[in-house]
N, C-alpha and C positions, 0 to 999 in steps of 0.2 A: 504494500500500500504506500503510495507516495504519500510524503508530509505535506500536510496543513497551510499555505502561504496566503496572507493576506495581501493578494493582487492588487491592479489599479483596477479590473473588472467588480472583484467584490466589493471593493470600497466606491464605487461609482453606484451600484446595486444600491448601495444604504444611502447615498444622499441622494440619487435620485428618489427614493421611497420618502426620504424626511422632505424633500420640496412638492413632491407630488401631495402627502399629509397634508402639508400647512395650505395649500390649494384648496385642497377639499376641504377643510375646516373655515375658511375664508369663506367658501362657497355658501355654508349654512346660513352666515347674513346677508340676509340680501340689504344690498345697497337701494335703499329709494328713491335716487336720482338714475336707476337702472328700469324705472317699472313707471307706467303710467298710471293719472291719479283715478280713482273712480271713488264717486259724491256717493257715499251710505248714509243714511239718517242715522246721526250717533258717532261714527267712527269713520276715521282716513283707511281705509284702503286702497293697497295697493297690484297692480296684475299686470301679469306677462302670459301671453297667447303659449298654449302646454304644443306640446309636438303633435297632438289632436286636435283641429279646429274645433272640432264641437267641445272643448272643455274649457275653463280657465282658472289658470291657478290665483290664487289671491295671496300677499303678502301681509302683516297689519305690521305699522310700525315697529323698531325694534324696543322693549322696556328698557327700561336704566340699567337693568342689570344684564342682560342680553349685550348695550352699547361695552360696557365695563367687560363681559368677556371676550367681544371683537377684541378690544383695545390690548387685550393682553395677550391674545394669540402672539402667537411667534412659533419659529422653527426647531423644532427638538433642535437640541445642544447634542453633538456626536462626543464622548469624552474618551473612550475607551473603543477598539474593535480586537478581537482574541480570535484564533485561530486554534482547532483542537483536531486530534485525530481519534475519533470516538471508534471502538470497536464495534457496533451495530452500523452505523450511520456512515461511517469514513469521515468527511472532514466537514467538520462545524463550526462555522461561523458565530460569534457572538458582538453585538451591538452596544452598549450602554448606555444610554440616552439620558436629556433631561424630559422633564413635561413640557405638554406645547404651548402650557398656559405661563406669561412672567408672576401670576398667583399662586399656581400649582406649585412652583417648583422647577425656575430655569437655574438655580445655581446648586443644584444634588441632582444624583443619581435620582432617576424614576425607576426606569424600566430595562429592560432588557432582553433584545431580539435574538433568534436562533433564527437561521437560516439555514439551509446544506441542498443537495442536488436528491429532487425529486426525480419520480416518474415522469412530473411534468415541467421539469425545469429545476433551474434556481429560487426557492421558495423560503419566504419564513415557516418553520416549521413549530417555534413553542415564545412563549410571551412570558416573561417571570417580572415580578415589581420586588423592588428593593426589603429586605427585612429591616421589619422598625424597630427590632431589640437591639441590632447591632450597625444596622446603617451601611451595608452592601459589603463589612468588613470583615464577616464570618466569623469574627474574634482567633483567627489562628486554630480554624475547625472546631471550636469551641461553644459555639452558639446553640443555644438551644432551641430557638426559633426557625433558624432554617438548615439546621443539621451542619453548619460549619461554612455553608456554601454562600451566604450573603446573600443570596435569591429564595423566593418564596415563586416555588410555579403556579402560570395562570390559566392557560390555554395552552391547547398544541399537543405536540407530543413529549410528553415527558420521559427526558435523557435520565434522570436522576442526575449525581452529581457528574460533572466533567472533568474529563483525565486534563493532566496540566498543557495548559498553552503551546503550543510553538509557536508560535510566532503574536506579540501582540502590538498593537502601535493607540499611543497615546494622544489624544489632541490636545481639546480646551480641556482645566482642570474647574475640580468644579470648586466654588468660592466658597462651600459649606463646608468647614472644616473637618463634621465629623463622616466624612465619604472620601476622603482625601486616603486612606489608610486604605480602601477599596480601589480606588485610583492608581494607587503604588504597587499593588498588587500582578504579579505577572498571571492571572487566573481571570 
């Protein structure tokens, strides 16, 4: 089995997927000077003709709090990509991310992407979010929350834990101190 390398293919894979995200989350607001206005007794609504003429979709202004989560979108933060040679799977990619929200959480660890080669391509394959007992840092295998591993699986296919790295490359660090220990980490 050849080793694990994190390419300029795979790492193009993930930021294409984090600008394609922020695209489609962008997309959930709709912009009102995107839609025409239509007079309801009571309420501004707003409509764009659906890919069916006999139908129309209608937008209603966005609330305050709806404006306040446009405003904080942003593009996952890449901190971390890891490369592993998994004995089931062969060679698995892993992601780090921040959240896409600057409320959620652009300066920690979120999440964290699996990818490897499907049946039907290059896919992500399992989604895991950071443990909050120890903060993506595993404590040195010692956590009791996610068995040492700093990840809590979400979705997908669950690898259990990953045999170590070969190969991983670092970006942005992230400004929350206590992820930083996860950050350092060749895993």
């Amino acid at each position: 089995m050849a080793s694990a390398q994190l390419t300029d293919d795979i790492l193009a894979f993930i930021n294409r997927f984090l600008d394609i995200e922020l695209e489609s989350q962008t997309a959930r607001y709709a912009r009102a000077d995107n839609f025409r206005e239509v007079r309801r007794p009571g309420a501004k609504m707003w409509f764009k003709p659906s890919i069916s003429m006999n139908s129309v979709v209608y937008y209603s202004e966005l609330s305050e709090r709806e404006k306040e989560q446009q405003a904080a979108l942003m593009r996952r933060r890449l901190f971390k990509a890891t490369a592993h040679d998994h004995p089931k799977r062969g060679a698995v990619y892993t992601f780090q991310v921040s959240s896409d929200s600057k409320i959620r959480g652009a300066d920690r660890y979120v999440a964290r992407f699996d990818a490897a080669d499907t049946e039907k391509g290059f896919r992500f394959i399992s989604r895991h979010v950071t443990c909050p007992d120890c903060h993506a840092s595993g404590r040195d295998g010692s956590c009791s929350g996610c068995g040492g591993t700093g990840w809590k699986f979400e979705s997908g296919d669950d690898l259990g834990p990953l045999p170590p790295a070969v190969d991983v490359r670092r970006f942005d660090a992230p400004e929350d101190d206590r992820y930083r220990v996860a950050h350092e980490r060749d895993s």
